[in-house]
KEGURO-766456 format. One line per field, with one value per atom (N, C-alpha, C, O): residue number from 0; atom name; x, y, z. Coordinates in Angstrom, 3 decimals, decimal comma, padded with zeros to 6 digits. Each point is the difference from the previous one (the first is absolute). Example, Ala and Ser with C-alpha at 12.3 -4.5 7.8 and 13.67 -1.06 7.14 Angstrom:
// KEGURO-766456
pos = c(0  0  0  0  1  1  1  1)
site = c(N  CA  C  O  N  CA  C  O)
c1 = c(013,190  -000,890  000,900  001,036  -001,386  000,820  -000,770  000,509)
c2 = c(-005,690  001,190  001,200  -000,019  001,069  001,190  001,090  001,108)
c3 = c(007,800  000,000  000,000  000,665  -001,385  000,060  000,730  000,169)
***
This chain:
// KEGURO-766456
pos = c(0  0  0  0  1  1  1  1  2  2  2  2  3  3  3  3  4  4  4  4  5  5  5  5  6  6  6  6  7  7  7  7  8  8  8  8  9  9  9  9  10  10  10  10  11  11  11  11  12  12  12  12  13  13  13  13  14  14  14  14  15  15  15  15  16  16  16  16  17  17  17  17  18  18  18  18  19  19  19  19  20  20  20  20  21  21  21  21  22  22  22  22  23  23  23  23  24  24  24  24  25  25  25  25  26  26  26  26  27  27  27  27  28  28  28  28  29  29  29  29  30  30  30  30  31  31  31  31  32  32  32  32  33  33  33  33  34  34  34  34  35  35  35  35  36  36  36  36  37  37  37  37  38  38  38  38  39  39  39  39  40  40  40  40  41  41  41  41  42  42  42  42  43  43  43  43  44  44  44  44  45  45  45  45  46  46  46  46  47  47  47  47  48  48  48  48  49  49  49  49  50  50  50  50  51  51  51  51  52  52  52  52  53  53  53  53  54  54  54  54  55  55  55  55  56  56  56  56  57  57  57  57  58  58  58  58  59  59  59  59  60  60  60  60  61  61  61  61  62  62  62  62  63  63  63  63  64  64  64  64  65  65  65  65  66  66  66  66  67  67  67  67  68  68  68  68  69  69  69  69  70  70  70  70  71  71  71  71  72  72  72  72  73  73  73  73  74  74  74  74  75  75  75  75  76  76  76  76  77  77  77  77  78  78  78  78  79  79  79  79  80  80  80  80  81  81  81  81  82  82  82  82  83  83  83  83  84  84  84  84  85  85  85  85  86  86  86  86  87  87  87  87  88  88  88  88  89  89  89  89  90  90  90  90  91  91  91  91  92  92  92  92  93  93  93  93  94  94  94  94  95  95  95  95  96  96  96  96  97  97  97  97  98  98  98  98  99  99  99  99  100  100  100  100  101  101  101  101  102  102  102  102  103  103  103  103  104  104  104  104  105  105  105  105  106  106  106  106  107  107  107  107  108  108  108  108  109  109  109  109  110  110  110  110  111  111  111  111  112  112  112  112  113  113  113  113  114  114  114  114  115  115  115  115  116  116  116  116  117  117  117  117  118  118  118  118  119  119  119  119  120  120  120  120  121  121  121  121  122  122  122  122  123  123  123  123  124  124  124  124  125  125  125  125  126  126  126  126  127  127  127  127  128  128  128  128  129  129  129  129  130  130  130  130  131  131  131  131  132  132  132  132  133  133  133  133  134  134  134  134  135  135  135  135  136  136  136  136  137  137  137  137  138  138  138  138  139  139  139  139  140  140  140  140  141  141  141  141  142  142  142  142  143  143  143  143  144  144  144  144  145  145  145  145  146  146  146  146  147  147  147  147  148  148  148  148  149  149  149  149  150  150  150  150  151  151  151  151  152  152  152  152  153  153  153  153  154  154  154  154  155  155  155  155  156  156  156  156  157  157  157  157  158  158  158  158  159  159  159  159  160  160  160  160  161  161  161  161  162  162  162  162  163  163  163  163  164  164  164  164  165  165  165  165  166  166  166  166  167  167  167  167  168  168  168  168  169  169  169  169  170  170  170  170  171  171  171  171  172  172  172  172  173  173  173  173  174  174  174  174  175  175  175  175  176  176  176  176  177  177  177  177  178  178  178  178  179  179  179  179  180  180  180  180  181  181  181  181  182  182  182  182  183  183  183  183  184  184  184  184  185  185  185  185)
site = c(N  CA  C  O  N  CA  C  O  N  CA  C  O  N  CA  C  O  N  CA  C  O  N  CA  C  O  N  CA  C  O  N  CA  C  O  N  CA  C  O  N  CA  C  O  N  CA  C  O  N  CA  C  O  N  CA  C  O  N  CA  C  O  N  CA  C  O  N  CA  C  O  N  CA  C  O  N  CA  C  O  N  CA  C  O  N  CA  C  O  N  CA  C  O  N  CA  C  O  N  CA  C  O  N  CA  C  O  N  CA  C  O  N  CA  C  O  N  CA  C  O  N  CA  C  O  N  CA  C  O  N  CA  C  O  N  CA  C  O  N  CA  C  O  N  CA  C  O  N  CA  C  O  N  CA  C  O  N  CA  C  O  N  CA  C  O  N  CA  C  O  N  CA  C  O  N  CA  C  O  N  CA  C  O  N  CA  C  O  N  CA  C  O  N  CA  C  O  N  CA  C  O  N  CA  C  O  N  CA  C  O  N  CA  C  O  N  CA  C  O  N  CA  C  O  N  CA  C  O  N  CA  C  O  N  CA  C  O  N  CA  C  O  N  CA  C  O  N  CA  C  O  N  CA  C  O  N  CA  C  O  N  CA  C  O  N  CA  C  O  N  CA  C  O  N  CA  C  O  N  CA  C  O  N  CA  C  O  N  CA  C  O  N  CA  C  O  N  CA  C  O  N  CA  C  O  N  CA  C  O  N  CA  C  O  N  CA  C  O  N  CA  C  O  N  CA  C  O  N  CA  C  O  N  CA  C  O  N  CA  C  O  N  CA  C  O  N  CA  C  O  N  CA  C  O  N  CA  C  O  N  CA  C  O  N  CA  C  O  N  CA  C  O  N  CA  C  O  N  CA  C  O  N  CA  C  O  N  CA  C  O  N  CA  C  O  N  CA  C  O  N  CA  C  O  N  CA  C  O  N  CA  C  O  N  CA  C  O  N  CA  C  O  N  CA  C  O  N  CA  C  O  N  CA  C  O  N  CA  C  O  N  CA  C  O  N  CA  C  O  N  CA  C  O  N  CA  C  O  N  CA  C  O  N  CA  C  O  N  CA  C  O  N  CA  C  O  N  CA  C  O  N  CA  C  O  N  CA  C  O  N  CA  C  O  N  CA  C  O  N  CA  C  O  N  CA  C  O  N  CA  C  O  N  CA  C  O  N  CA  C  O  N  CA  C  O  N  CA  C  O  N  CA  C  O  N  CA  C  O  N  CA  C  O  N  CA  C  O  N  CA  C  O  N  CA  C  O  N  CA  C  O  N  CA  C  O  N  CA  C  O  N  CA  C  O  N  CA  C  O  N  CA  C  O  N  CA  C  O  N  CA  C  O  N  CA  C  O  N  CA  C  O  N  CA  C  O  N  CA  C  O  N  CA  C  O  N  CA  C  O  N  CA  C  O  N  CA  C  O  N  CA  C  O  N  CA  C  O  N  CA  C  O  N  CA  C  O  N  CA  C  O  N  CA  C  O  N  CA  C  O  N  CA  C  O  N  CA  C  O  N  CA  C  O  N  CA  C  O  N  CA  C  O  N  CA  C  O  N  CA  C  O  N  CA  C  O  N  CA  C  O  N  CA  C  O  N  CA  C  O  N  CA  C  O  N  CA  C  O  N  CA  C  O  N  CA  C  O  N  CA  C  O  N  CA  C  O  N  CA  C  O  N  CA  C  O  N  CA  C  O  N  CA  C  O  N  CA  C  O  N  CA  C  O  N  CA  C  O  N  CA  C  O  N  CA  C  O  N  CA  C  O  N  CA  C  O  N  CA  C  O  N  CA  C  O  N  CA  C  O  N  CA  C  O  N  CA  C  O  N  CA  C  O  N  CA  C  O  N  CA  C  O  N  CA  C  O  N  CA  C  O  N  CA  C  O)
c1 = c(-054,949  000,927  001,284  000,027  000,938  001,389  000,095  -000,539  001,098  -000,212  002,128  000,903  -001,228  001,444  000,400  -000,491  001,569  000,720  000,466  -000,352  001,382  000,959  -000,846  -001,052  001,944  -001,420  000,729  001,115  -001,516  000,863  -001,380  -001,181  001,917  -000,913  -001,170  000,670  -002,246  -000,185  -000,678  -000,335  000,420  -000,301  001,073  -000,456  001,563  001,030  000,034  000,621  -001,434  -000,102  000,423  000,817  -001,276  000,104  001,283  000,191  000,743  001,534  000,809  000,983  -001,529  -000,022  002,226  000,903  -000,919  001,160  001,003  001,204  -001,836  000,900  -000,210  000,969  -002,249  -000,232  001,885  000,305  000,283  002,022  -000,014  -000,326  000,725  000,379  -001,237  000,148  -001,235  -001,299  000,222  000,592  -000,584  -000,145  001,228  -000,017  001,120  001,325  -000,399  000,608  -001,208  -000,354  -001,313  -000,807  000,756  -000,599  -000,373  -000,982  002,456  000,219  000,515  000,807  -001,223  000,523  -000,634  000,574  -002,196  -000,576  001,022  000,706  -000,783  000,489  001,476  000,497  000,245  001,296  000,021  000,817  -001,891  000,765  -000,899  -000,047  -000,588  -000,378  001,049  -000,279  001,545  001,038  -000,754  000,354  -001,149  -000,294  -000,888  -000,758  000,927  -000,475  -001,660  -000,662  000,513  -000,935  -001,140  000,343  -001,753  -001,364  -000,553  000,264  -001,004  -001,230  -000,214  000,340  -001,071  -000,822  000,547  -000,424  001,876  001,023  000,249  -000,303  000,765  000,151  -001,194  -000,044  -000,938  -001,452  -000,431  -000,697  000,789  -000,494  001,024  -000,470  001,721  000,641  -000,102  000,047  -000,210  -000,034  -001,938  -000,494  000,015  -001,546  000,773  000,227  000,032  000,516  000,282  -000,641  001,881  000,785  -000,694  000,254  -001,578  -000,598  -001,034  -000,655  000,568  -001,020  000,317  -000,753  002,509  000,736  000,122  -000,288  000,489  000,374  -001,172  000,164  -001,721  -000,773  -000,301  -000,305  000,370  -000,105  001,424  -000,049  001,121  000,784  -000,142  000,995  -002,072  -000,023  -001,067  000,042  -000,924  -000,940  000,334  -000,496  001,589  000,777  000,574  -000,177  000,830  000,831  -001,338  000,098  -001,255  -000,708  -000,529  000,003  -000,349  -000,486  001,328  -000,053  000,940  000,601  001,576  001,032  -000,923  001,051  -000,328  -001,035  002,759  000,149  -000,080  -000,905  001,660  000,179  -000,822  -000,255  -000,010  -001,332  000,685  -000,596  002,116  001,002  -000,516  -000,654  001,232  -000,888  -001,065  -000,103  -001,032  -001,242  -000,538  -000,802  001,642  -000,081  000,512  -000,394  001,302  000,593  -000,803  -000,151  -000,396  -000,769  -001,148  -000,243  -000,219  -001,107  000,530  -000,646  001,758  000,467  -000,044  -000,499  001,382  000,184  -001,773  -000,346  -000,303  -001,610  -000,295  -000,229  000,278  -000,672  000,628  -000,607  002,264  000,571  000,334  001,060  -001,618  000,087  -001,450  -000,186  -000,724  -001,129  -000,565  -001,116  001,968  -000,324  000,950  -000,232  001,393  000,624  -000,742  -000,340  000,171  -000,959  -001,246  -000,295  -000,685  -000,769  000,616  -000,660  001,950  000,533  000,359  -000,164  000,586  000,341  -001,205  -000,102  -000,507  -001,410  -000,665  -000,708  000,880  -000,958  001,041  -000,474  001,830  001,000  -000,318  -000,169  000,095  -000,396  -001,142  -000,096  -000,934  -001,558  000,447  -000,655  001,610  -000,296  000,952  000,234  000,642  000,891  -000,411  000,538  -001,614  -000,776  000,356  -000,844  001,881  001,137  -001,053  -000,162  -000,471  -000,085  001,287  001,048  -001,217  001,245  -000,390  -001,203  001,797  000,446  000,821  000,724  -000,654  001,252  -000,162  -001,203  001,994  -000,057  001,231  001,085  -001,453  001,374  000,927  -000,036  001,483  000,865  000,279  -000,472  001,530  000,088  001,430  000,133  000,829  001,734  000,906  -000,043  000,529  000,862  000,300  -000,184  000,579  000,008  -001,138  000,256  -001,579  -001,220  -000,266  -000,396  000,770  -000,226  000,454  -000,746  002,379  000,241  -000,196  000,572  -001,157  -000,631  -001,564  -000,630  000,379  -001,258  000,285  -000,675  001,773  000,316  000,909  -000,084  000,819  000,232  -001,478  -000,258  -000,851  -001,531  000,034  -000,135  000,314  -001,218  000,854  -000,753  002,167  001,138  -000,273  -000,136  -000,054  -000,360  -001,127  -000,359  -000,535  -001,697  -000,212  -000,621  001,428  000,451  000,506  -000,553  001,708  000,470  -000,225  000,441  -001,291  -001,272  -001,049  -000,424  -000,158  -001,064  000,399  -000,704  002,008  000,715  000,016  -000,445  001,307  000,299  -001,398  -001,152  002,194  -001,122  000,643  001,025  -001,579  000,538  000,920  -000,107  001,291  001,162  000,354  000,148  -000,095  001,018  -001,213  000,376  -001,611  -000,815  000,312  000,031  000,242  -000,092  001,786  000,330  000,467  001,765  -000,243  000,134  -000,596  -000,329  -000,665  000,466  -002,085  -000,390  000,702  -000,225  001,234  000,634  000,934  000,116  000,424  001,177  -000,667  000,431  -001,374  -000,640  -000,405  000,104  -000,600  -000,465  001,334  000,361  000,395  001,617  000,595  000,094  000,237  000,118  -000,978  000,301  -001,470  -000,847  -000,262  -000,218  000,303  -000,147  001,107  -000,164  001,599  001,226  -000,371  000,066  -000,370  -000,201  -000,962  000,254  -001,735  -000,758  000,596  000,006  001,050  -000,055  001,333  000,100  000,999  000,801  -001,058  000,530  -001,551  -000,960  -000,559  -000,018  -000,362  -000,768  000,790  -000,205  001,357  001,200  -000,043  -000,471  001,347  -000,354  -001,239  000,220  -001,440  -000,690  -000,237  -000,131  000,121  000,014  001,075  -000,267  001,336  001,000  -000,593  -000,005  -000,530  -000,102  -001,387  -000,161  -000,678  -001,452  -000,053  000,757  -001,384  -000,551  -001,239  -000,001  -001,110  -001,231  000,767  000,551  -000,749  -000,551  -000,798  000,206  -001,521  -000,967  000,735  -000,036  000,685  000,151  001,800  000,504  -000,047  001,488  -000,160  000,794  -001,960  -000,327  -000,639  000,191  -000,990  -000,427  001,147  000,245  000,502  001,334  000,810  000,341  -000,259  000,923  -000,662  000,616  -001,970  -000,556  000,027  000,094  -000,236  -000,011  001,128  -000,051  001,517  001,240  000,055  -000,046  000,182  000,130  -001,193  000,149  -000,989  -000,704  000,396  000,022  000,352  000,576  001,889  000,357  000,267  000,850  -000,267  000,770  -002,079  -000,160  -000,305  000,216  -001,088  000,054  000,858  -000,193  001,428  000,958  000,758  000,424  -000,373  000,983  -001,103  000,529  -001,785  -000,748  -000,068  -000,275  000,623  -000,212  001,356  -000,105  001,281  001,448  000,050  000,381  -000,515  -000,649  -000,515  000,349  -001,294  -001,002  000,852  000,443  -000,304  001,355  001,099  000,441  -000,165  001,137  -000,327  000,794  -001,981  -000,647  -000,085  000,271  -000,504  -000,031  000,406  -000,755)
c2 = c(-003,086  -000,984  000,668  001,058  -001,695  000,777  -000,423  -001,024  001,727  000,289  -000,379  -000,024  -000,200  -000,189  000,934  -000,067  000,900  001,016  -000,446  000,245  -001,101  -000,604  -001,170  -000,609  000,566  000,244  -000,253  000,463  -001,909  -000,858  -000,174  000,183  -000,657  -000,209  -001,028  -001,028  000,510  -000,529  -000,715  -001,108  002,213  000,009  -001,093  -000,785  000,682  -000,850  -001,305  -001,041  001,394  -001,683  -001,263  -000,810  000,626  -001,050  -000,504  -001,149  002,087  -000,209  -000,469  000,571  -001,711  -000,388  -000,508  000,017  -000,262  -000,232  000,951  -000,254  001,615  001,099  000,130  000,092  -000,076  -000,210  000,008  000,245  -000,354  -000,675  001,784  000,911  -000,855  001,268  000,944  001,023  -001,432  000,596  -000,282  001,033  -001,763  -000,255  000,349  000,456  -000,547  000,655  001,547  000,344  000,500  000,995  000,092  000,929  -001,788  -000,061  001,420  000,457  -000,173  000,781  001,052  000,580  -000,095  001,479  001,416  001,073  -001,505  001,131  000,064  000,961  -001,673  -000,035  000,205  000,388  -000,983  000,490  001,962  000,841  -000,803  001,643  000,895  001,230  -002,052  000,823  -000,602  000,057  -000,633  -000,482  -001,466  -000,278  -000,347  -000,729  -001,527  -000,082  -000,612  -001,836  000,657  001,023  -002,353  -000,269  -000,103  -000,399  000,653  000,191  -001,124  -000,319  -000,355  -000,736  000,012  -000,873  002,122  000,645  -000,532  -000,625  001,189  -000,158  -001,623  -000,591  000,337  -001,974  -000,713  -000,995  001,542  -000,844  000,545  -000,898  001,700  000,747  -000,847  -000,692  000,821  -000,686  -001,420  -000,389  -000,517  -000,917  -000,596  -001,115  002,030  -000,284  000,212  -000,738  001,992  000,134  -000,990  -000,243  -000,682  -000,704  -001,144  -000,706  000,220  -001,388  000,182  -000,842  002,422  -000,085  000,327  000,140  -000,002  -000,178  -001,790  -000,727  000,546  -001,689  -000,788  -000,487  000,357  -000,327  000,375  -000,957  002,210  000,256  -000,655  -000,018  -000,418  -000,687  -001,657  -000,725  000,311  -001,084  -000,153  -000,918  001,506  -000,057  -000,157  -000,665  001,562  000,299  -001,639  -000,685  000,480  -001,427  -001,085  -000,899  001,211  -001,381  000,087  -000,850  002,073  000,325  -000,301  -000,638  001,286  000,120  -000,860  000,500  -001,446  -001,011  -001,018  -000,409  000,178  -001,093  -001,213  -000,834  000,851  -001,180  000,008  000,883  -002,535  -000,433  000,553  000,328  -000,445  000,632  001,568  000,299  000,742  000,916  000,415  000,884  -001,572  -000,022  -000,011  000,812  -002,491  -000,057  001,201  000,453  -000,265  001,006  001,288  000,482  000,106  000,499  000,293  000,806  -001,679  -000,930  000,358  000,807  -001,374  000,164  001,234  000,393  000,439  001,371  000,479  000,137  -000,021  000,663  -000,235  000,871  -002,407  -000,969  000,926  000,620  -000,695  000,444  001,447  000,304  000,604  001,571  000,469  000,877  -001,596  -000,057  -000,302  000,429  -001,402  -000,413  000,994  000,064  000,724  000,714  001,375  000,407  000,194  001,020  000,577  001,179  -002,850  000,227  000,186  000,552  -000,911  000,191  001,256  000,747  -000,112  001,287  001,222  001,076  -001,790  001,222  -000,236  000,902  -002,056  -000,118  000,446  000,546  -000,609  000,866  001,660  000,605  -000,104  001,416  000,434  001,187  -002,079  000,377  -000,270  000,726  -001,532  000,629  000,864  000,366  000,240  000,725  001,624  001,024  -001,354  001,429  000,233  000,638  -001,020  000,252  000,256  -001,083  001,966  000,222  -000,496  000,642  -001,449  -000,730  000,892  000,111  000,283  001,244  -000,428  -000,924  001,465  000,302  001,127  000,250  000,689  000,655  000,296  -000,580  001,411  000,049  000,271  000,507  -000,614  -000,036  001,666  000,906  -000,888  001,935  -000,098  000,563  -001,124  000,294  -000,808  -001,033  001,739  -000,561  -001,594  -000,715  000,154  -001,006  -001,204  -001,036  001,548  -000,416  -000,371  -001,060  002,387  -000,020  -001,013  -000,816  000,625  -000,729  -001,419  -000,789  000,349  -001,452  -000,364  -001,057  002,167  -000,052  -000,032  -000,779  001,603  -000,287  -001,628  -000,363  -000,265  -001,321  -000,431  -000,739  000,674  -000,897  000,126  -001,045  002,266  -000,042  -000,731  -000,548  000,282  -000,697  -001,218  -000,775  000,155  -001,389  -000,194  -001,119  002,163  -000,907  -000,047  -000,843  002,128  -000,172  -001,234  -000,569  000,255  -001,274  -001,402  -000,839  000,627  -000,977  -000,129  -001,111  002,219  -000,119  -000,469  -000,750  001,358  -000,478  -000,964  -000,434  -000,178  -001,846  -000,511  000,364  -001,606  -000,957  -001,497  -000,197  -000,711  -001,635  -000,066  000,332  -000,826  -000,402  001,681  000,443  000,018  001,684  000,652  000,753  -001,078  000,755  -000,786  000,647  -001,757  -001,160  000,346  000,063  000,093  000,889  000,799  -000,033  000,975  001,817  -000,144  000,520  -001,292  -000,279  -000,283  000,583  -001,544  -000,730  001,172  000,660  -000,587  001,186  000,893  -000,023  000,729  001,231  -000,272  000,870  -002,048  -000,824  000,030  000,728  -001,583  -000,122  001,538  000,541  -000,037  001,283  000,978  000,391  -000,183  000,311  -000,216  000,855  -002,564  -000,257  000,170  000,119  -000,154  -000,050  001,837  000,368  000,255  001,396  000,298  000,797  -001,899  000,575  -000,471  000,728  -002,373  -000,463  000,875  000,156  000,445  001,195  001,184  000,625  -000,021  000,963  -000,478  000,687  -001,658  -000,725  000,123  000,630  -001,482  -000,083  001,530  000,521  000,019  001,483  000,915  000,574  -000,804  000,675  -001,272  000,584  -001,760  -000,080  -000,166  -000,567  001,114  000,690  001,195  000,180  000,660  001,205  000,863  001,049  -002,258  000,163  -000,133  -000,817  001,343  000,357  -000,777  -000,711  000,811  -000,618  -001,418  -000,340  -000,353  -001,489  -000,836  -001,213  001,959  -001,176  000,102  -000,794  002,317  -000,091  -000,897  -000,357  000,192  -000,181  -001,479  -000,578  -000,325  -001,272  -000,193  -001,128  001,982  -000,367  -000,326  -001,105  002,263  000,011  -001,588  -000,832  000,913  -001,135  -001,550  -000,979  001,162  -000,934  -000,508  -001,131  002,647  -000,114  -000,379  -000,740  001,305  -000,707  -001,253  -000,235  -000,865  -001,420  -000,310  -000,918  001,770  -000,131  000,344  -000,830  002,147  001,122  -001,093  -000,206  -000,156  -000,795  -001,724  -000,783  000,707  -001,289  -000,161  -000,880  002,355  000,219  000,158  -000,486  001,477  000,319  -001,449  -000,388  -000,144  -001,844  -000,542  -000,565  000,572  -000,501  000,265  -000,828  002,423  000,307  -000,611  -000,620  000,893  -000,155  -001,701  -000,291  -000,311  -001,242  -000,609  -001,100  001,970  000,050  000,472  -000,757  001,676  000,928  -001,130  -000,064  -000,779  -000,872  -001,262  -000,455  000,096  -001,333  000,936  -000,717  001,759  -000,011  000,125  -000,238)
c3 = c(-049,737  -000,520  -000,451  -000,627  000,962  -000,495  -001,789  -000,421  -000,247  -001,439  000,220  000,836  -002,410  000,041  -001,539  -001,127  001,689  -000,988  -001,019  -001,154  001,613  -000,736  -001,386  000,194  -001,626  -001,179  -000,448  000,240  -001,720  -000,892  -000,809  000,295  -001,547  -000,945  000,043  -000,099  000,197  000,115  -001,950  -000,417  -000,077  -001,396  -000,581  -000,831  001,115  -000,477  000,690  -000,212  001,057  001,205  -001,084  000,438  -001,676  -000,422  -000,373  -000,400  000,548  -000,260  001,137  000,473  -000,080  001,542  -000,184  000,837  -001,857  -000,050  000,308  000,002  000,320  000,005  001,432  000,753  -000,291  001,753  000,214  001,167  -001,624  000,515  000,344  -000,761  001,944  000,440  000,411  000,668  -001,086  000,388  001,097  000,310  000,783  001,398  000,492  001,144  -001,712  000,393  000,246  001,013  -001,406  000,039  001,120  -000,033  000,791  001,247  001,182  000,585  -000,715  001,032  -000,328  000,727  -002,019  -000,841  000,594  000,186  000,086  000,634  001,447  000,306  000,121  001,425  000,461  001,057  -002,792  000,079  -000,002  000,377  -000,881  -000,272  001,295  000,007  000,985  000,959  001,368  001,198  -001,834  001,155  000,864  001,145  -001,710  000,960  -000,388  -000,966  001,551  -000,726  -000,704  000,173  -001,065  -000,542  000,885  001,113  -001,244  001,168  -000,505  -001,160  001,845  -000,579  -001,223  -000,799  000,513  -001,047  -001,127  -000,972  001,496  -001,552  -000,541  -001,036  001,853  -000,300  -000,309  -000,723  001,301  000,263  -001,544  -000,471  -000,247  -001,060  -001,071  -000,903  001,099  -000,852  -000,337  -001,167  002,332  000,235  -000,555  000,169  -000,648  -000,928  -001,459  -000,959  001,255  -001,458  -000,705  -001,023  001,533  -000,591  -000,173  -000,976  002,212  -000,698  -000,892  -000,615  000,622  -001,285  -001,350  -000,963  001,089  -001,438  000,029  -000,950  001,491  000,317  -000,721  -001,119  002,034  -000,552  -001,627  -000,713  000,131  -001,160  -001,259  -001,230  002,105  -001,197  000,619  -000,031  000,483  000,345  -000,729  -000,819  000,874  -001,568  -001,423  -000,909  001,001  -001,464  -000,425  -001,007  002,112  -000,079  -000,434  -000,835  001,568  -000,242  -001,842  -000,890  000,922  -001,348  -001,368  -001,051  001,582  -001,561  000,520  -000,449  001,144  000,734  -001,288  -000,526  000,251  -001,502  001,107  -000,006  000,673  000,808  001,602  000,818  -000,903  000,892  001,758  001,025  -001,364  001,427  000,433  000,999  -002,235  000,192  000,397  000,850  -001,511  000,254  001,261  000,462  000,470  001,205  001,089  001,074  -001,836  001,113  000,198  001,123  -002,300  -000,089  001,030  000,898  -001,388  001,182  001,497  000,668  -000,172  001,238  000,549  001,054  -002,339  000,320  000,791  001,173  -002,303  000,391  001,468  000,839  -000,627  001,101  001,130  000,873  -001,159  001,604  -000,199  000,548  -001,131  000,162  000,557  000,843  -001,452  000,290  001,075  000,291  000,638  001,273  001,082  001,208  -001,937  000,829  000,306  001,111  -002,297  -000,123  000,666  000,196  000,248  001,151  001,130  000,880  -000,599  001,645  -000,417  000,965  -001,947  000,046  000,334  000,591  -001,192  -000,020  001,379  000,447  000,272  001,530  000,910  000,996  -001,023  000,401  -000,435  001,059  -001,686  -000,653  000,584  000,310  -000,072  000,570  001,193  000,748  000,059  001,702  000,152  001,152  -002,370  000,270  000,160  000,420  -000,917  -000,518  -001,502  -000,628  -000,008  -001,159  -001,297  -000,561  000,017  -001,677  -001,092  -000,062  -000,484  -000,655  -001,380  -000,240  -000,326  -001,371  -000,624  000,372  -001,400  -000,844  -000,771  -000,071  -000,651  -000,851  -001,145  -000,032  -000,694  -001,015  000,326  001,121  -001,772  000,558  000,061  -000,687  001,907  000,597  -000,630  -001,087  001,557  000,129  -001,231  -000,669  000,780  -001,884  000,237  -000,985  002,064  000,601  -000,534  -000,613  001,064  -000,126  -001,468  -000,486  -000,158  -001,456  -000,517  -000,541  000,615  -000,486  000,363  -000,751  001,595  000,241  -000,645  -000,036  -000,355  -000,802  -001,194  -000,674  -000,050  -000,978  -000,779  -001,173  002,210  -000,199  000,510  -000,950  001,735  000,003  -001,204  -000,637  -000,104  -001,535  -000,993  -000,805  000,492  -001,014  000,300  -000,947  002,596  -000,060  -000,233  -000,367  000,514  -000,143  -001,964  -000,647  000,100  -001,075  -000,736  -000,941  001,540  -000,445  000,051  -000,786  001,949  000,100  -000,674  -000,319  -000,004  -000,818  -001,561  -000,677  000,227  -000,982  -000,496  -001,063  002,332  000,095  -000,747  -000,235  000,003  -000,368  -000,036  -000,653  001,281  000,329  000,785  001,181  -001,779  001,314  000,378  001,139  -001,896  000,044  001,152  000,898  -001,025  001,143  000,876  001,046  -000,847  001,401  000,717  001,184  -002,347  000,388  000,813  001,224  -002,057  001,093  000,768  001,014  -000,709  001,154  001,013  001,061  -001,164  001,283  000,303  001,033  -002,026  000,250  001,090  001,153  -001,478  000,698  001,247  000,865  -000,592  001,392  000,523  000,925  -001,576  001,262  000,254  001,102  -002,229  000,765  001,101  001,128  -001,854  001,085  001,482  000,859  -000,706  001,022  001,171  001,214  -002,158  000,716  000,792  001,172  -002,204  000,493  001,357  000,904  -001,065  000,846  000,766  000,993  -000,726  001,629  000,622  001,217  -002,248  000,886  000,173  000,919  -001,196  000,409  001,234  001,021  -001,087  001,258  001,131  001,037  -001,462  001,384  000,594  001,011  -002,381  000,491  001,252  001,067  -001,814  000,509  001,754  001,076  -001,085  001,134  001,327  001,060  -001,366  000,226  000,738  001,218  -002,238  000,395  000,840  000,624  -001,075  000,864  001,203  000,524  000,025  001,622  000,346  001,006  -001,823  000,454  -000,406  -001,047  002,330  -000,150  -000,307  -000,036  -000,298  -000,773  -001,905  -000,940  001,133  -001,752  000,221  -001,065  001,789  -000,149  -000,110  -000,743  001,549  -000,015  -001,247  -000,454  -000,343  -001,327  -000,818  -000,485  000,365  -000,628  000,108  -000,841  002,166  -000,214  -000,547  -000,420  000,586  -000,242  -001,301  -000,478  -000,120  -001,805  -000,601  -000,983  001,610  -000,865  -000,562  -001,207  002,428  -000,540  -001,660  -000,807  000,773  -001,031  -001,228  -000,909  000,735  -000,933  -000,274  -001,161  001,987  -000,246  -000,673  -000,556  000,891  -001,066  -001,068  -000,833  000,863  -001,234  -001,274  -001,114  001,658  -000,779  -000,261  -001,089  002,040  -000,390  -000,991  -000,957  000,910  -000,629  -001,353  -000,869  000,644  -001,089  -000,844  -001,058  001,678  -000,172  -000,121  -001,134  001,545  -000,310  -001,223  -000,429  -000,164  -000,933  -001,156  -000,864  000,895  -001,084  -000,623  -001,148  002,282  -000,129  -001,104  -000,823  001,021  -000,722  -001,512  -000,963  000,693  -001,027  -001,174  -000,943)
***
């Protein structure tokens, strides 16, 4: 099975709000060997990120002031959760070991270090001020993963992963209107 090098925090997963630039960083291993993002790398990222997703979609259902939140919440889990299996049955005929590890490059670091200030400041929150920063972190986030996405399917070669990719945007973009949406009512 091909193993994948390239290594992000998965300890901070829950700072899904910071995921913003985690997937922008797609193609960092690959940037510094001159050349697009592999499978490995997107397909690895692309777990990563729904299993930060699912974990603040929990957060939202649990500690969400408002029933909007809550739902969205909800949504979030439902559709990371359903993406996640195409990622992983994509990964198993890919041969792909999906990984992560700590962060290597000052780069890295510092996206782990904003995961831990937002998962920080969430846990903080409390009522509307957690249901604020929630949305906040979703619209930004998501705005981040669907330029990562574009990005990486832009830059991908395999076609079963470039068709996942594109498949996933329109999602990751409803989200972010959704959240931005949500932010707005309150």
């Amino acid at each position: 099975m091909k193993r994948c090098a390239w290594k992000f925090p998965r300890a901070a997963a829950v700072g899904l709000a910071v995921f913003v630039g985690a997937f922008a960083l797609t193609g960092r291993s690959a940037a510094k060997a001159g050349d697009e993002p592999t499978a490995v790398h997107v397909l690895s990222q692309m777990h990563h990120i729904n299993q930060m997703e699912m974990d603040m979609g929990r957060m939202a259902m649990e500690r969400g002031h408002s029933k909007a939140v809550r739902n969205f919440g909800k949504r979030l889990q439902r559709d990371h959760q359903a993406n996640d299996k195409k990622v992983m049955e994509l990964a198993q005929r890919e041969r792909v070991t999906l990984e992560m590890g700590p962060p290597q490059t000052p780069e890295e670091q510092e996206h782990a270090a904003e995961e831990a200030k937002t998962q920080q400041d969430l846990q903080a929150a409390q009522g509307a001020d957690f249901d604020r920063a929630f949305l906040q972190a979703m619209e930004r986030g998501h705005a981040d993963a669907a330029a990562m996405l574009t990005q990486a399917h832009d830059q991908i070669h395999d076609e079963d992963v470039r068709h996942l990719v594109a498949a996933t945007i329109p999602t990751v973009e409803k989200h972010r209107k959704m959240a931005q949406d949500a932010e707005s009512k309150l």
